[in-house]
C-alpha positions as CSV (number, residue, x, y, z in Angstrom):
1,X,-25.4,15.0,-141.4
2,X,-26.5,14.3,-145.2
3,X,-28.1,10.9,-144.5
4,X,-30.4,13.4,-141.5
5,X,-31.0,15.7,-144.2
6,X,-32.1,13.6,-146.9
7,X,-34.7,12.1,-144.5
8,X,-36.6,14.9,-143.1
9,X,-36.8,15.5,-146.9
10,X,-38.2,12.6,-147.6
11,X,-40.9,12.9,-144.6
12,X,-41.2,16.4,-145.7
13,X,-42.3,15.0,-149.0
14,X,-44.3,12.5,-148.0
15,X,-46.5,15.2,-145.7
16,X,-46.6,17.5,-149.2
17,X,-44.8,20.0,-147.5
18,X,-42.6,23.1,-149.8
19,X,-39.3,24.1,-149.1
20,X,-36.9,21.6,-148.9
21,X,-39.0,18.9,-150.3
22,X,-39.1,21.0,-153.7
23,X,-35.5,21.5,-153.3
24,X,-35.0,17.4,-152.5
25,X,-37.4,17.0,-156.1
26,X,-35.2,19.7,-158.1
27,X,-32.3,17.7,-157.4
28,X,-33.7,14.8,-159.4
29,X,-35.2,16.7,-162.0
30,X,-31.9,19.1,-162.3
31,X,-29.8,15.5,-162.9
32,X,-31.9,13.7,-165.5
33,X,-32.4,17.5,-167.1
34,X,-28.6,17.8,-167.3
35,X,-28.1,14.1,-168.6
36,X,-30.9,13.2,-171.0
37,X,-29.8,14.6,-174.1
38,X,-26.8,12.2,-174.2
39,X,-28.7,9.4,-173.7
40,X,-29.7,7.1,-177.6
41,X,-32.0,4.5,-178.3
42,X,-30.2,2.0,-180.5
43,X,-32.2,-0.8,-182.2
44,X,-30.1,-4.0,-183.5
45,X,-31.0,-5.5,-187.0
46,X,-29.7,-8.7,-188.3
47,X,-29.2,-8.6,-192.4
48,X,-28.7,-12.2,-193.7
49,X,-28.2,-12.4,-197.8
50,X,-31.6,-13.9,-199.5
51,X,-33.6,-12.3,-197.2
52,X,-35.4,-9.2,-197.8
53,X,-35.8,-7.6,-194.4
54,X,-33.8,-7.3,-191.7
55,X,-34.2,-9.2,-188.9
56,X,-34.7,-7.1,-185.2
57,X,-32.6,-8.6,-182.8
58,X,-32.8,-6.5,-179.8
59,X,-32.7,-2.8,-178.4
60,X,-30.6,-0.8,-176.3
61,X,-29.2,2.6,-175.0
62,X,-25.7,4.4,-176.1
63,X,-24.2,7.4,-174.2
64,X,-23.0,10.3,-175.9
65,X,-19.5,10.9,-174.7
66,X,-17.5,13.2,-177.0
67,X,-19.1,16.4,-179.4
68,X,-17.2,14.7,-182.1
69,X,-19.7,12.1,-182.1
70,X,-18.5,9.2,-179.6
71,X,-21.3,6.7,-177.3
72,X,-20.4,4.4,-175.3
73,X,-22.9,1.2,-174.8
74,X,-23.0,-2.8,-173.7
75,X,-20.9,-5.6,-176.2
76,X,-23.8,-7.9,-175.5
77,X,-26.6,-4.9,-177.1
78,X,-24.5,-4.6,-180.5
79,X,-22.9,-8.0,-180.7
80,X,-26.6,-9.4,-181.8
81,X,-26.7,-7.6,-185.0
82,X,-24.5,-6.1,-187.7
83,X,-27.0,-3.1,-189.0
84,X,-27.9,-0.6,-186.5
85,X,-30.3,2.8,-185.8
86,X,-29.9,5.2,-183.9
87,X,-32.3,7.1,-182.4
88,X,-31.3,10.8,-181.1
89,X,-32.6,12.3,-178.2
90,X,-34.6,14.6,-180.3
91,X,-36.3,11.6,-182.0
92,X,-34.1,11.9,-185.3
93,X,-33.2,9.0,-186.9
94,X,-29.0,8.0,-187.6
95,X,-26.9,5.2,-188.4
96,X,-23.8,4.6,-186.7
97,X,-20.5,5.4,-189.1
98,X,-18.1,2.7,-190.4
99,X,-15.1,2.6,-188.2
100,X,-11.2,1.6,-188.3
101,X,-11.7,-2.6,-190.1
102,X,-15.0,-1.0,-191.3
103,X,-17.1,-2.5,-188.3
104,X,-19.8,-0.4,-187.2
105,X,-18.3,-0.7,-183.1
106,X,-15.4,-1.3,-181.6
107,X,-15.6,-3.3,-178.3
108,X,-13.7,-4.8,-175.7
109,X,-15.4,-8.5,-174.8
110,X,-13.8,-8.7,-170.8
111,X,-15.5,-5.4,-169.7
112,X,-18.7,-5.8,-172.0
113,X,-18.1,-2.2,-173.0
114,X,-18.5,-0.9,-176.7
115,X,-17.8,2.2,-178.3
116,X,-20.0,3.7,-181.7
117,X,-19.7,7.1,-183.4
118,X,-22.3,8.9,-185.0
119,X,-22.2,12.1,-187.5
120,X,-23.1,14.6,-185.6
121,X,-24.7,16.1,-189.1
122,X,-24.3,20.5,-187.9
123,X,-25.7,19.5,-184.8
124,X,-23.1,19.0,-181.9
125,X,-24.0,16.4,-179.5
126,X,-24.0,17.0,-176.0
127,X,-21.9,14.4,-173.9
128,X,-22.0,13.2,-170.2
129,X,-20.1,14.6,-167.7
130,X,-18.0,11.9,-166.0
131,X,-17.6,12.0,-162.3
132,X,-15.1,9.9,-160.3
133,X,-16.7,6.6,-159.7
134,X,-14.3,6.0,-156.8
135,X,-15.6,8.5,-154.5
136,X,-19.3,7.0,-154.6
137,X,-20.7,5.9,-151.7
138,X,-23.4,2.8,-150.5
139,X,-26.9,4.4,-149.8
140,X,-26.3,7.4,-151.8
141,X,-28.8,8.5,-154.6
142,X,-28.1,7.5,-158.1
143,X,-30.5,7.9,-161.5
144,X,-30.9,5.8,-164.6
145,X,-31.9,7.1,-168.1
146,X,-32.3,4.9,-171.0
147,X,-34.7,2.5,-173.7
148,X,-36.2,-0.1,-171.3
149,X,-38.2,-2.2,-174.3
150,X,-37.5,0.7,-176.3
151,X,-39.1,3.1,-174.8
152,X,-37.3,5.9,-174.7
153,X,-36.1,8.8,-172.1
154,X,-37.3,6.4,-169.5
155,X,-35.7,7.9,-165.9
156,X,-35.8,6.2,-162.7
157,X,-34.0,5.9,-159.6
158,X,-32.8,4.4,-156.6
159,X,-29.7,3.9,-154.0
160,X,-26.5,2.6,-154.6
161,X,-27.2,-1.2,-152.7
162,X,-23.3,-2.2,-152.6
163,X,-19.7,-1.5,-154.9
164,X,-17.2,-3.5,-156.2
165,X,-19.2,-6.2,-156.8
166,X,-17.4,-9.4,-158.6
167,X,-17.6,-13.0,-159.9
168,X,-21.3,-12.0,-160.9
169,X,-20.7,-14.1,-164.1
170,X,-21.8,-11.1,-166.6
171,X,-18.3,-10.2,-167.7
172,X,-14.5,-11.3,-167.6
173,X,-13.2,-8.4,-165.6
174,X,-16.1,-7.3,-162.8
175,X,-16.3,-4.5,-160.6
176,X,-20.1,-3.4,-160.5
177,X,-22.1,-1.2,-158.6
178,X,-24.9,-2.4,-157.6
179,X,-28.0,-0.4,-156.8
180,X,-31.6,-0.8,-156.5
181,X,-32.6,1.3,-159.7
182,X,-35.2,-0.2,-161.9
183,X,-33.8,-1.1,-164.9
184,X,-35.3,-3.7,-167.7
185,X,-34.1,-4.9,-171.3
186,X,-33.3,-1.8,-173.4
187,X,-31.8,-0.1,-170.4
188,X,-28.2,-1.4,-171.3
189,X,-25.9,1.0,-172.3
190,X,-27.8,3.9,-170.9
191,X,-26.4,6.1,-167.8
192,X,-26.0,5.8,-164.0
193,X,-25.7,9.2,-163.0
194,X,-25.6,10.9,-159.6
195,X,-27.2,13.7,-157.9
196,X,-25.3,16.4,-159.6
197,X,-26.1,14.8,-163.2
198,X,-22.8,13.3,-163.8
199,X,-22.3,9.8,-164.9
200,X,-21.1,7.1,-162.2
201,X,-21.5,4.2,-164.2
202,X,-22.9,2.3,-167.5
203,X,-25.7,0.1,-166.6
204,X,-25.4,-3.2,-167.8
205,X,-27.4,-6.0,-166.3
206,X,-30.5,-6.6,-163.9
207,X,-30.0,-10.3,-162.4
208,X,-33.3,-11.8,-162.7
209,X,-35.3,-15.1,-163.6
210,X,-38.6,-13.5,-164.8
211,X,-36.5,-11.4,-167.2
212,X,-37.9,-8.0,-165.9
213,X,-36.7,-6.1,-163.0
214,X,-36.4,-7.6,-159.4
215,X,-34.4,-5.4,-157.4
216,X,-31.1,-5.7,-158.3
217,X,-29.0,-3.7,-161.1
218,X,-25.6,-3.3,-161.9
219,X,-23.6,-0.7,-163.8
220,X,-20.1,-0.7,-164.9
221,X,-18.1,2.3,-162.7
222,X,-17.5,5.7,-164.6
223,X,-13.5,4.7,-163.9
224,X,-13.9,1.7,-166.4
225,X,-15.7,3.5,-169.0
226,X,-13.7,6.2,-169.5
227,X,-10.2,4.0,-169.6
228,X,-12.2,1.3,-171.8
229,X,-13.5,4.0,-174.2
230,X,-10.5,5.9,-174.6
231,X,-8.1,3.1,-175.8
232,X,-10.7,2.1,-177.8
233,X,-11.0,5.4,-179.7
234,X,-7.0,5.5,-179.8
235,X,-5.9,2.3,-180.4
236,X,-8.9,0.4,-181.5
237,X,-8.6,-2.4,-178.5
238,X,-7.9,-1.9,-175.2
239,X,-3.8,-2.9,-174.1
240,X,-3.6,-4.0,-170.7
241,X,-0.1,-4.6,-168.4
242,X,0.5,-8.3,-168.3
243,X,1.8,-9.6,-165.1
244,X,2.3,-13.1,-165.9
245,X,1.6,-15.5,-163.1
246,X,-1.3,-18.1,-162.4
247,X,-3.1,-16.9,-158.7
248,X,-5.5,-18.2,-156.5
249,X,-7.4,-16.9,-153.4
250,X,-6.9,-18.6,-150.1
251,X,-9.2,-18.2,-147.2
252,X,-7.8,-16.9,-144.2
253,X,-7.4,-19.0,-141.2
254,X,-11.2,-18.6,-139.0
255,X,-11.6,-15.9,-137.4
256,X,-9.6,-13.4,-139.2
257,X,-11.3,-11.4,-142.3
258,X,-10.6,-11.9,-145.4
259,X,-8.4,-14.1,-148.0
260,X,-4.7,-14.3,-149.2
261,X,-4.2,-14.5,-152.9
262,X,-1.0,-16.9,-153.3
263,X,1.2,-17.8,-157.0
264,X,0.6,-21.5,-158.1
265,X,2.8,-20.8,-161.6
266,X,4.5,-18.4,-163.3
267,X,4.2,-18.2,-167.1
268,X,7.4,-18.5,-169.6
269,X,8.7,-15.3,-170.8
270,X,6.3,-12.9,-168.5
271,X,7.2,-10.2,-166.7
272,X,6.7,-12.2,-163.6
273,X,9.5,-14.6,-164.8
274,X,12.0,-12.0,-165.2
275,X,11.8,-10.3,-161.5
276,X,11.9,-13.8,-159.8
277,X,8.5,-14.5,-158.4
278,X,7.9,-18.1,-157.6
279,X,5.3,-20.3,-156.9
280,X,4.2,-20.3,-153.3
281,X,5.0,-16.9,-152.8
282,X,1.6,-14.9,-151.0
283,X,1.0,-11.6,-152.7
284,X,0.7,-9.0,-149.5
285,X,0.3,-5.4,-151.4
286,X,0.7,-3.7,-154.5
287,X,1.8,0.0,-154.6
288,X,1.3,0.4,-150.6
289,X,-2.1,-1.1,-151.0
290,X,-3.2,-4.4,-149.2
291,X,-4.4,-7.5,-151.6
292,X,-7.0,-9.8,-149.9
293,X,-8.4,-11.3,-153.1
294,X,-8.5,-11.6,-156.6
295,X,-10.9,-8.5,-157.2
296,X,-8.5,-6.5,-155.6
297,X,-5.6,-6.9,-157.8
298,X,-7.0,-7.3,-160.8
299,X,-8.6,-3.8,-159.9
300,X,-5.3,-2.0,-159.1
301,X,-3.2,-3.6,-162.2
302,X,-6.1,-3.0,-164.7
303,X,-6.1,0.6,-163.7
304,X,-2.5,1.0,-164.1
305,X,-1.4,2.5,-167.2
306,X,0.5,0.4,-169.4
307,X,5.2,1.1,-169.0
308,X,4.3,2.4,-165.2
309,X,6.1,0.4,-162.9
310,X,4.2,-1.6,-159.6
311,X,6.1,-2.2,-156.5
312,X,4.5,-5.9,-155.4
313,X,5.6,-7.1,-151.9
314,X,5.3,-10.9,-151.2
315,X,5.7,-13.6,-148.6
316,X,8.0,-16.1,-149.1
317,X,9.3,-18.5,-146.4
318,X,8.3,-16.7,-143.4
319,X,9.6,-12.9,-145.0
320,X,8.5,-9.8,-146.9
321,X,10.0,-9.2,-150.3
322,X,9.4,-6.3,-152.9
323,X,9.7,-6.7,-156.5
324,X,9.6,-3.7,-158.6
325,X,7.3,-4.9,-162.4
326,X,7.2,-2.7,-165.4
327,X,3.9,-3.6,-166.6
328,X,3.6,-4.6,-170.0
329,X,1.5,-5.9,-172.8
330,X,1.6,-9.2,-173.7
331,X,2.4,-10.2,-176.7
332,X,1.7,-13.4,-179.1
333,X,3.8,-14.7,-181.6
334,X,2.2,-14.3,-184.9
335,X,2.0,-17.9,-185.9
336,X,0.4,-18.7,-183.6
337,X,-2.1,-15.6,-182.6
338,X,-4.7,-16.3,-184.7
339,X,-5.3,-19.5,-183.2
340,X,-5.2,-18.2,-180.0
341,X,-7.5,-15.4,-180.5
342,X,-9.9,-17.8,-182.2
343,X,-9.8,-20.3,-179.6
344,X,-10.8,-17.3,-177.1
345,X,-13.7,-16.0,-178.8
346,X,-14.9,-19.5,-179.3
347,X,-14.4,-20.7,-176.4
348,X,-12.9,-18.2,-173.6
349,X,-9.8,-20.1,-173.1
350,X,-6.3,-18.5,-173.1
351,X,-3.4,-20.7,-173.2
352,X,0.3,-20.3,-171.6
353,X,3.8,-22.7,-170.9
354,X,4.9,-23.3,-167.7
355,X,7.8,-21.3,-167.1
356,X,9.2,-24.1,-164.5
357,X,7.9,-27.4,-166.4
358,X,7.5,-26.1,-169.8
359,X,3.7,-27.5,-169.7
360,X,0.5,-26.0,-171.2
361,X,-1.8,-24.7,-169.0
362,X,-4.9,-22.7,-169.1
363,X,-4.4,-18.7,-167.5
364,X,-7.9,-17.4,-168.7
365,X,-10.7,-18.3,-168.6
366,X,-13.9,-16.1,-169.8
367,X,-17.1,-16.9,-167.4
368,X,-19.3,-16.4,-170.3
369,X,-17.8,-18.5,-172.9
370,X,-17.9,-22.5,-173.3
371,X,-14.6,-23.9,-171.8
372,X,-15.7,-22.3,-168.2
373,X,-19.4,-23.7,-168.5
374,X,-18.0,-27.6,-169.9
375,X,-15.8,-27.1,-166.0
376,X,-12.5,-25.9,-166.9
377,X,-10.5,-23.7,-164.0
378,X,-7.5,-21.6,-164.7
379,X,-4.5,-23.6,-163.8
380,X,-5.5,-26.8,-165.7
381,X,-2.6,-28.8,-167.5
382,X,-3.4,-29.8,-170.5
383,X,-2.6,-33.3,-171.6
384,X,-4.4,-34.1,-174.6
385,X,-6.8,-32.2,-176.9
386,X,-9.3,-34.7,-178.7
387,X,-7.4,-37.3,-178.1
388,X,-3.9,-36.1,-179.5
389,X,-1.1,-35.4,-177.1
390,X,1.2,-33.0,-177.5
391,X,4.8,-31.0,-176.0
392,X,4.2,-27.5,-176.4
393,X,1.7,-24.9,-176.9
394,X,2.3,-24.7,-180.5
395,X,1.8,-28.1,-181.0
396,X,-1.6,-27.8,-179.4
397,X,-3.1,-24.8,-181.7
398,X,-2.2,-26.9,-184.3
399,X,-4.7,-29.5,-183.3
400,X,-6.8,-27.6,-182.4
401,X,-6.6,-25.9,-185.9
402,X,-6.7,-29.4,-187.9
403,X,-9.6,-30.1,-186.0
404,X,-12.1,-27.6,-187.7
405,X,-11.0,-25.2,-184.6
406,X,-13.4,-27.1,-182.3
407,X,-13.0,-28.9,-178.6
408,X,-14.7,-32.5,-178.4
409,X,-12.6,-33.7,-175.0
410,X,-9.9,-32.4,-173.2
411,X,-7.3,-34.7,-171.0
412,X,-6.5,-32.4,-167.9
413,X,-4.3,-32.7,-165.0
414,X,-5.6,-30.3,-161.8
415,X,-3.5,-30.9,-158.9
416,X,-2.8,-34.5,-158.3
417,X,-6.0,-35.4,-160.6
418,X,-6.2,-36.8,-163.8
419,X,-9.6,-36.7,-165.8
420,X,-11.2,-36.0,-169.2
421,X,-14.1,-33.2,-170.1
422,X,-16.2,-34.3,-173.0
423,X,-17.4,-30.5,-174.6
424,X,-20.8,-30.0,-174.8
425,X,-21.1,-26.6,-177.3
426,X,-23.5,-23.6,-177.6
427,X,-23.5,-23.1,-173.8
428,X,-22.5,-19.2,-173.7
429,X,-24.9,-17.2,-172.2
430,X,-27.0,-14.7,-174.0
């Protein structure tokens, strides 16, 4: 009955009628009215000592989602510069206050979400209303406000084209909406909101090869930012339950929709480990809910709250077997974790043992980072690193560390293959 009334609006509209068309426009004009005063321009500066001015790097839009001060934008908008201005809805000019490490953001890479706080100076800001991005629907209306090449308070609109959208390649952990709004450079960061002026999303990125709009925009669900920006205001990173195994999604047999997502390894000391998972074993639901690839369990365990406990059911052998997992974080010994967080920001790659062979194998990998773009997979085994063998993961940070923390080759082991990947650097995207 909606979709009939929304289009005798529309022809109503077109034919310049009153009535409901003005009531069809209001709607619009109501939602950006509600939602444009949490909306920021922020412009990214580059300061380099020996120079005298700053360097402008790029542009953006922030959401305003506390009074105490709190926006939400992109990673990839404040991650070009390290001095930053804020321009208010009002056209007042602010910078962004030093927080916890005194860093000007706090982000979380995998989600490309990143949180600032400005000083509200007597003047409370007024923040977005979040809505439940679960309950939105394909085809229904949905506005964006934000900076496209910096000019600000832009509004436009379209329908949502399609949700949960994944393996897009413009974070780690993907679950899009993607609609048909025009949005350009500057508009990351800015809101997605709905009819009723709420926000459904953070847009993020347009995929395009001109570099300007071509029909297709994606935003980061309200569901995400909200968790996202709340552990990053509490805990200054976000913690997320570790399961603990090495998956991969299988294709269903023809004919029949849909994949299974079967265990190829678990990792040593992991959660997994403890309850008795084992390779081979097909993951059929988790809490109730049926798993049919990848997306879907990394959605249902990244939304689950870190202590809370999943009930996972699997097949092994022909039968159905539930394992209850606490979910926890996981932790990293701290000899070796600076290694290992340098090696991911450098490179995307996480590193794990074998909980069966004892080997080293690669459990992450970040699509945006240089291990995944020089071929790497998740579930490699490593068997040298520039040309030094070694027994255990420890022993491999090491070289890695005596080497300047840089990759030149890599001896793998994928399968029943054996083959070397010479690193060719500087190959993250912008």
């Amino acid at each position: 009955m909606k979709k009939i009334i929304l289009t005798c609006s529309l022809a109503l509209l077109a034919m310049g009628a009153g009535g409901p068309a003005r009531e069809f426009n209001r709607a619009f004009v109501d939602a950006a009215g509600k939602s444009k005063n949490s909306v920021v321009n922020i412009i990214v500066y580059k300061s380099e000592k020996g120079k005298l001015h700053d360097a402008k790097t790029g542009y953006g839009s922030g959401t305003l989602i506390t009074r105490t001060g709190y926006l939400v934008t992109n990673h990839h908008v404040v991650r070009k510069g390290n001095r930053y201005q804020i321009v208010l809805p009002d056209g007042r000019e602010t910078e962004p206050k030093l927080l916890r490490d005194g860093v000007f953001y706090l982000s979380d890479e995998k989600t490309d979400l990143a949180i600032m706080k400005i000083d509200p100076n007597g003047e409370e800001p007024e923040p977005v209303t979040f809505d439940d991005s679960d309950t939105l629907r394909e085809g229904e209306w949905v506005i964006a406000i934000g900076n496209p090449y910096g000019l600000r308070q832009s509004i436009t609109a379209g329908i949502v084209s399609s949700i949960g959208r994944s393996d897009v390649g413009f974070a780690d952990i993907e679950d899009f909406i993607q609609t048909d709004v025009p949005i350009n450079p500057g508009n990351s960061g800015g809101p997605l909101i709905n009819l009723q002026g709420n926000l459904v999303g953070i847009n993020t990125a347009i995929r395009t090869v001109s570099g300007g709009y071509q029909g297709i925009s994606f935003a980061i669900p309200s569901n995400i930012v909200k968790k996202v920006s709340s552990e990053l205001i509490r805990h200054g990173r976000v913690r997320r339950g570790w399961l603990g195994f090495l998956a991969r999604e299988k294709r269903s047999r023809p004919g029949v929709e849909g994949s299974t997502v079967e265990i190829i390894s678990i990792i040593k000391g992991s959660p997994a480990q403890a309850v008795g998972f084992a390779p081979g074993d097909l993951i059929r639901e988790v809490d109730g809910k049926e798993i049919n690839s990848m997306g879907s369990l990394v959605k249902i365990v990244g939304n689950t709250p870190i202590g809370e406990t999943l009930k996972i059911t699997v097949a092994r052998e022909g039968h159905l077997r539930d394992f209850n997992l606490k979910l926890r974080e996981k932790t990293i010994y701290k000899k070796i974790r600076r290694q290992m967080r340098h090696l991911y920001g450098r490179y995307g790659i996480e590193l794990d043992e074998n909980a069966r062979t004892g080997e080293t194998v690669i459990s992450y990998l970040s699509p945006l980072k240089d291990g995944y773009h020089n071929g790497l997979k998740r579930g490699d085994i490593i068997l040298s690193l520039n040309g030094k063998a070694a027994n255990t993961l420890e022993q491999y940070l090491g070289i890695y560390a005596r080497s300047g923390n840089r990759i030149s080759r890599i001896d793998l082991k994928r399968g029943e293959n054996r083959f070397t990947v010479e690193f060719i650097h500087d190959l993250e995207r912008e």
